[in-house]
N, C-alpha and C positions, 0 to 999 in steps of 0.2 A: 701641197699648197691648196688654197680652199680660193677657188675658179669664183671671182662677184661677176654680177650681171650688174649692178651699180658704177659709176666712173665719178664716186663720193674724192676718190685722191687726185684723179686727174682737174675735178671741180676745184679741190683744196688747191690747187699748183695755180693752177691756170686764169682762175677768179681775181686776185691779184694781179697778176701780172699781162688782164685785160685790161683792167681797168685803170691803172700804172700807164700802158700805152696809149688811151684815149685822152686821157688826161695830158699826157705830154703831147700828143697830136692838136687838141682843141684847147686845149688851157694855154692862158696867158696873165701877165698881171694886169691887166686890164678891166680881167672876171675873176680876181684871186677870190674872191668870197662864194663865186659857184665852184671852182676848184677845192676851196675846203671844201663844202658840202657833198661834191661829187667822192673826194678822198677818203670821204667817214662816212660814206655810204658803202663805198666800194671795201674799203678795211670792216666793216663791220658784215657786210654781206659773207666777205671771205673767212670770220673768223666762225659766222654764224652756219656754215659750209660743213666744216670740220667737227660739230659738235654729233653730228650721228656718226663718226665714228667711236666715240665715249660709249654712246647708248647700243649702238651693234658692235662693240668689240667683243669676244669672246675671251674670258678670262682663262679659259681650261685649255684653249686651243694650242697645239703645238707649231701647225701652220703658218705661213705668211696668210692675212686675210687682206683683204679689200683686193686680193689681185687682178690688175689688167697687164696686158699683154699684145701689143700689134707690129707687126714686124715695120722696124723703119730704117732703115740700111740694107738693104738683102743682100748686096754682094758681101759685104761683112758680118753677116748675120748678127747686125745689130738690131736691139730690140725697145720699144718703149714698154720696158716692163717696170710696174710698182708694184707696191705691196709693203705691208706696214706687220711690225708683232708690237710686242709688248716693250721691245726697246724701245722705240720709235715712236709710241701712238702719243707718248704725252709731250713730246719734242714738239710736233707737227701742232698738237692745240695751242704749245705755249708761242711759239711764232706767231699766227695769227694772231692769237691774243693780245702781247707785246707790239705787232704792228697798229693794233686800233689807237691806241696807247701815244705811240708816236706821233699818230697823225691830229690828234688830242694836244698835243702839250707843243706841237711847231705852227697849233693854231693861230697866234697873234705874234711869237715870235722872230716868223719868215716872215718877212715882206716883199721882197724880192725873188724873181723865178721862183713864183709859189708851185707851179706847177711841174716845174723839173725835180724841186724839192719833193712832192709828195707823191711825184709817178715813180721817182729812185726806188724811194719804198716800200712804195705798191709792189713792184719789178721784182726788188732784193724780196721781200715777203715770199712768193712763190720762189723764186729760185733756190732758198733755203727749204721751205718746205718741200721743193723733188730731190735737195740732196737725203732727208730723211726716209722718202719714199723709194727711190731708184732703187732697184733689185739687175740692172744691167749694168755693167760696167763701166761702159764709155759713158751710157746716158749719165750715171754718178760723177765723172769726172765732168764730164759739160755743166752741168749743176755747179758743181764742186768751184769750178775756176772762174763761172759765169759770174756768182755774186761779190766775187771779187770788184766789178767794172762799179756797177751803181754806190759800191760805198765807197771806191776810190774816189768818184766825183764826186761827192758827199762830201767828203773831205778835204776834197783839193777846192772845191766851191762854196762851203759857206763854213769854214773851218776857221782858225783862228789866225794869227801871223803868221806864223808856220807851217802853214797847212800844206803847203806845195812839197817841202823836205818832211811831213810824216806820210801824205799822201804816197808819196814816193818811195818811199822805205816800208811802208804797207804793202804797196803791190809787189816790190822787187822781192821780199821775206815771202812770201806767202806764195807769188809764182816760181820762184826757184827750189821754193821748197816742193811744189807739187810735179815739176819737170821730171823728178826720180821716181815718182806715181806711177805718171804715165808708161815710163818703160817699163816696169811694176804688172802692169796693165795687160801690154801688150804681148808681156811675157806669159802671162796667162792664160791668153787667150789664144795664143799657139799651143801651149801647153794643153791645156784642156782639149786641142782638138779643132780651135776654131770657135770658140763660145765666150761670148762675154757673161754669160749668166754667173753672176756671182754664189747662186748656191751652188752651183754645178764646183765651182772656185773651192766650196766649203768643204767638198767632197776628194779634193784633186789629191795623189800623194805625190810628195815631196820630200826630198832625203832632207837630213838637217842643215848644209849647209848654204841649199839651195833657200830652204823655210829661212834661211838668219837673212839671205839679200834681202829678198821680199820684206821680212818685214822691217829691213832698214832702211829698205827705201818707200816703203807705207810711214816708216816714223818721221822720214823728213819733211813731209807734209802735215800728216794732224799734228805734230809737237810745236809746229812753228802756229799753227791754226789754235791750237789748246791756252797759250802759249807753255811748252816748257821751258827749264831754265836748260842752258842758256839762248835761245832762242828764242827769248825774251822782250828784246830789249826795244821793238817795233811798237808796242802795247801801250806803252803808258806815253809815247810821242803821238802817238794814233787819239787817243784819248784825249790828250790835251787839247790836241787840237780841232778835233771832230766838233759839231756843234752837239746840241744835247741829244737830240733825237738816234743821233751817230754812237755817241757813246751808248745808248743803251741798246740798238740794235747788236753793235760788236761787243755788249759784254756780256748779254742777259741769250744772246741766238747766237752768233756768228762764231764763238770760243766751245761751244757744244760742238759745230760741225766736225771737230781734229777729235774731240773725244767720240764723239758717235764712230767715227772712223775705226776707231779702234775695237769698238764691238764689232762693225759689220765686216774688217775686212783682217784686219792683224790677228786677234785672237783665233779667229775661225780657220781662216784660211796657212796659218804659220803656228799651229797647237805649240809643236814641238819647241821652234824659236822663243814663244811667249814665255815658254817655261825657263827656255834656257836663258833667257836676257830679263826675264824676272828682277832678278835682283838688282842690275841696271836704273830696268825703268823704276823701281820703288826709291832706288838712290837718286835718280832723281826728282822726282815727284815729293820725297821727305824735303831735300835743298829748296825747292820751290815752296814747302809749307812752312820748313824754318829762315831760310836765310831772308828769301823774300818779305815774309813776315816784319822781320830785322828793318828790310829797308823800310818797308811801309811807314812803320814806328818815325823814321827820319823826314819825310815829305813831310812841306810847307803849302804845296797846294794838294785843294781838298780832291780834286780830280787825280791828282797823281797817284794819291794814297789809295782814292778806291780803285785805281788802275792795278797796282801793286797789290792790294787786297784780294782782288780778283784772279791774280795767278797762284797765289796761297789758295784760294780756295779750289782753285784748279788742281791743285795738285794733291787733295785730297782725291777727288774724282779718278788721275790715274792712278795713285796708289789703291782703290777699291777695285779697281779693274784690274790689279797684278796682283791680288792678295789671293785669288782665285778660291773664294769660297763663297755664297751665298748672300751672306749678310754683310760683306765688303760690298761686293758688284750692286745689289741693290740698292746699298747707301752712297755708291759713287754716282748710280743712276740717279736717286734722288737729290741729291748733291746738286747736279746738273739745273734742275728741275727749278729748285729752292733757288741756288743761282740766280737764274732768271730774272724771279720776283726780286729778289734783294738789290742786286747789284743794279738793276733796272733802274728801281726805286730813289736806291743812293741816287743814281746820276740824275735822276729826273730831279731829286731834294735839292740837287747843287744848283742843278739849270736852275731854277726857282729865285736863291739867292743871285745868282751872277745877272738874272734876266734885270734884277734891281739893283746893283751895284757895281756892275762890271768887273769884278774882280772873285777870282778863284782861292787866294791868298788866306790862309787861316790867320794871321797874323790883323789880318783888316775888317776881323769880327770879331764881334761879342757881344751878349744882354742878347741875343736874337729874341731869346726868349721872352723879354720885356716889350717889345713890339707884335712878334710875329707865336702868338702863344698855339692857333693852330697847327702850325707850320713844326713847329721844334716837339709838338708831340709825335707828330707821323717819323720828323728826321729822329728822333731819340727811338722809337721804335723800329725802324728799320736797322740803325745803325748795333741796336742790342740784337736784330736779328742776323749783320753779317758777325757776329762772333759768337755766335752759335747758344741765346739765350732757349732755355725750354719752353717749350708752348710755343714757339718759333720756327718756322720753316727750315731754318740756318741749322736747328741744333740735331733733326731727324738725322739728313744725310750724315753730316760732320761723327755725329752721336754711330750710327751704327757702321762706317767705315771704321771709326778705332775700334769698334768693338771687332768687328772681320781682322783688323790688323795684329789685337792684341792674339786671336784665335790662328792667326799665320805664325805670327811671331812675336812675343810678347815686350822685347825692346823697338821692336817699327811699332807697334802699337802706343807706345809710351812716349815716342820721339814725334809722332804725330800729334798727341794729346796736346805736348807744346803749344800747337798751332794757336787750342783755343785760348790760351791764355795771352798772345801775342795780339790775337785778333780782339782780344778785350782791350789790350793797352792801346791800339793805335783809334780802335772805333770812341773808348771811352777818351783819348786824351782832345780827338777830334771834338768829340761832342765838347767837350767842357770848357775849352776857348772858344767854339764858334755861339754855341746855345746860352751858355750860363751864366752867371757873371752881373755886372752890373754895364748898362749901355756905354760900347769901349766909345764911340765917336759919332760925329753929326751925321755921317751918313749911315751907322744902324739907327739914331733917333728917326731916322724918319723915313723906313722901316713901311709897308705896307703887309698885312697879313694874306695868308693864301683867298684869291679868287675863288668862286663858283668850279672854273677849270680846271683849274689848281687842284683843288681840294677835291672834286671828285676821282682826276687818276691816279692821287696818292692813294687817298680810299678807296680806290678797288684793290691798289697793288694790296695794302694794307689786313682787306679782308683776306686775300688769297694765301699771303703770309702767315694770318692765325690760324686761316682754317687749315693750311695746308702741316703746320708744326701740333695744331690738335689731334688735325682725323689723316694720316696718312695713308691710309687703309685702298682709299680709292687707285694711287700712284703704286702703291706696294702689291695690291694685287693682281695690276694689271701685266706687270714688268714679271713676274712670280717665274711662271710657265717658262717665258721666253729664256730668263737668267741659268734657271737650273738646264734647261736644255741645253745653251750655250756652254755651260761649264761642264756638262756631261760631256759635250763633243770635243773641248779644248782637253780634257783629262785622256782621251785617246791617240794615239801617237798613231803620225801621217808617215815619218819617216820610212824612204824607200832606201 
């Protein structure tokens, strides 16, 4: 581990989720308009935080970098230990990122406990960012379960009619899926001796059928966080009913923390199990890319569909991470990454339309285009970008997990390809009843076009999107070191 004299991760965690707390202590709707401005100061400070570790990350490094480390539980030899590699470093930028974002677009939208609204955010911002960073155990789990709280009340407070039965089916999926974690955990850390340090974890041997609990009981938390199928089904009630800022925090960050999971703690620490439940998790991860897919095709609202979209694209992600070669893992990482931006984007595209029409309903649009002609080029472009178009963010990951799939095995590789042709049918039949057409009814006539506000967070999502499906180079080199290491260490058998 490469020892910093910097606390660059502890600033990334903690910046947020300072200014989050002040905001809910002194904010009121009273001051909502110094509360936006404290929000986008405090989100832009935090993202602005994060950005020397791009320019100090070391590409060659085998290491954990940025590591801190101060003992904070001593009778349990608990530790506040971070440290970030190459799996991790572009997680932790795109969080912050994604938070400025949100606090941008619930601008004019909130009106009400403006300041509970954008401290939630603040909060949830770091507490995702220290699940990226934790290198101790328990501290990853407190992370882990903590961000749970601020998007429950998200959900359950400024959500839709429903929001109290998805809010509620959110927390109960998500906490009972993490309950077998914890014993997961603690088994561990007797095991090892009394250490929650997770690398020490990476090191422990374990016969095989000790490696299959562990990591089945690691899978019942990130699958339901991921989501896999069938553990599902919490996702697209969660969506509907979240307001906008919600849905893109839980598709673009929140659905990464089950897959991160699975780099830092399943692969490494259960080699042996990964290999042997291989074929498993690809069956389901393929079901996730085709059947899902399937439904998607069938959804009437536009939120449901990219709810639905988002677990197909998920389930590329673990398929790249069980294919255990190179150019899977890194395109399941980039997957992730691309994710973000897209899925982000779609739901921000949706909030846009619903914020002027009150309805989600694909059926109660069309001609967008004849009114809103800004608008319908950013949503036509994102939407080419969740179905994986070239020059596109979507199609790097999507593009080089078949290719690691066809090099595993050359029918998952072909049964994945499906995807992109599914994800063409549901995004192109989306666009063509909502965008084109001629003006279905008086309430598209009179249609206003994207704002100032508007128009600028599509337009960044936007840039980040081309550049990021042009120049991948940045995200592929940084992930390089870390992946081949990972997969040199999961190719070594722990079994005692």
């Amino acid at each position: 581990m490469m020892q910093s004299t910097s606390s660059l991760l502890s600033l990334a965690i903690w910046c947020p989720v300072i200014f989050g707390v002040l905001i809910l202590a002194f904010g009121s709707d009273a001051n909502a308009r110094l509360v936006r401005i404290v929000s986008l100061l405090g989100s832009i400070a935090s993202f602005l935080v994060t950005l020397p570790l791009i320019q100090r990350f070391d590409n060659a490094a085998h290491e954990m970098q940025f590591v801190e480390k101060t003992m904070w539980i001593d009778r349990f030899n608990v530790n506040y230990h971070l440290g970030i590699d190459g799996l991790s470093l572009w997680l932790v930028i795109l969080t912050a990122f994604m938070t400025v974002l949100v606090v941008i677009a619930g601008w004019e939208v909130i009106e009400k406990k403006v300041a509970q609204y954008m401290g939630a955010f603040l909060i949830m911002s770091g507490l995702m960012i220290g699940v990226f960073c934790a290198l101790d155990g328990l501290l990853f789990y407190v992370f882990f379960e903590a961000n749970l709280i601020p998007m429950f009340i998200i959900i359950g407070v400024w959500g839709g009619a429903n929001r109290v039965y998805a809010a509620f089916k959110f927390f109960l999926y998500t906490l009972v899926g993490s309950l077998l974690t914890l014993v997961a955990i603690i088994y561990l850390y007797f095991k090892s001796g009394g250490s929650f340090d997770i690398l020490t974890w990476h090191q422990l041997p374990l016969s095989l059928n000790v490696q299959i609990m562990v990591f089945l009981a690691f899978l019942m938390a990130f699958a339901v966080k991921v989501p896999m199928w069938p553990v599902h089904t919490w996702l697209p009630d969660a969506h509907v009913e979240a307001p906008t800022g919600g849905s893109v925090v839980l598709a673009a960050i929140m659905l990464k923390l089950g897959a991160y999971g699975f780099l830092r703690f399943s692969l490494p620490i259960a080699p042996d199990a990964s290999h042997y439940l291989s074929g498993f998790m690809i069956t389901l991860s393929l079901i996730a890319v085709i059947y899902i897919g399937l439904v998607a095709l069938v959804q009437d609202d536009m939120k449901k569909l990219v709810a639905y979209s988002s677990i197909a694209h998920m389930g590329f992600v673990t398929l790249g991470f069980f294919a255990f070669n190179d150019m899977a893992m890194q395109g399941g990482i980039v997957q992730m990454i691309s994710h973000g931006f897209v899925s982000g984007a779609m739901f921000l595209c949706i909030g846009v339309l619903y914020d002027r029409m009150h309805t989600r309903q694909i059926a109660d649009y069309g001609g967008v285009v004849n009114k809103m002609p800004k608008f319908a080029a950013l949503f036509v472009l994102f939407s080419m970008a969740n179905c994986g178009l070239p020059a596109t963010s979507g199609f790097v990951g999507e593009f080089m997990v078949i290719l690691g799939a066809v090099k595993f095995n050359f029918w998952i590789g072909l049964l994945a390809a499906t995807a992109l042709i599914f994800g063409a049918a549901y995004s192109l039949w989306m666009v063509k009843r909502v965008v084109f057409g001629a003006v279905a009814n008086d309430n598209v006539a009179q249609l206003q076009d994207l704002n100032k506000r508007e128009f600028f967070m599509l337009s960044v999502l936007a840039v980040a999107v081309i550049a990021m499906g042009l120049y991948p180079a940045p995200f592929t080199d940084a992930m390089q070191t870390s992946v081949t290491d990972l997969l040199k260490h999961v190719a070594i058998s722990k079994a005692i």
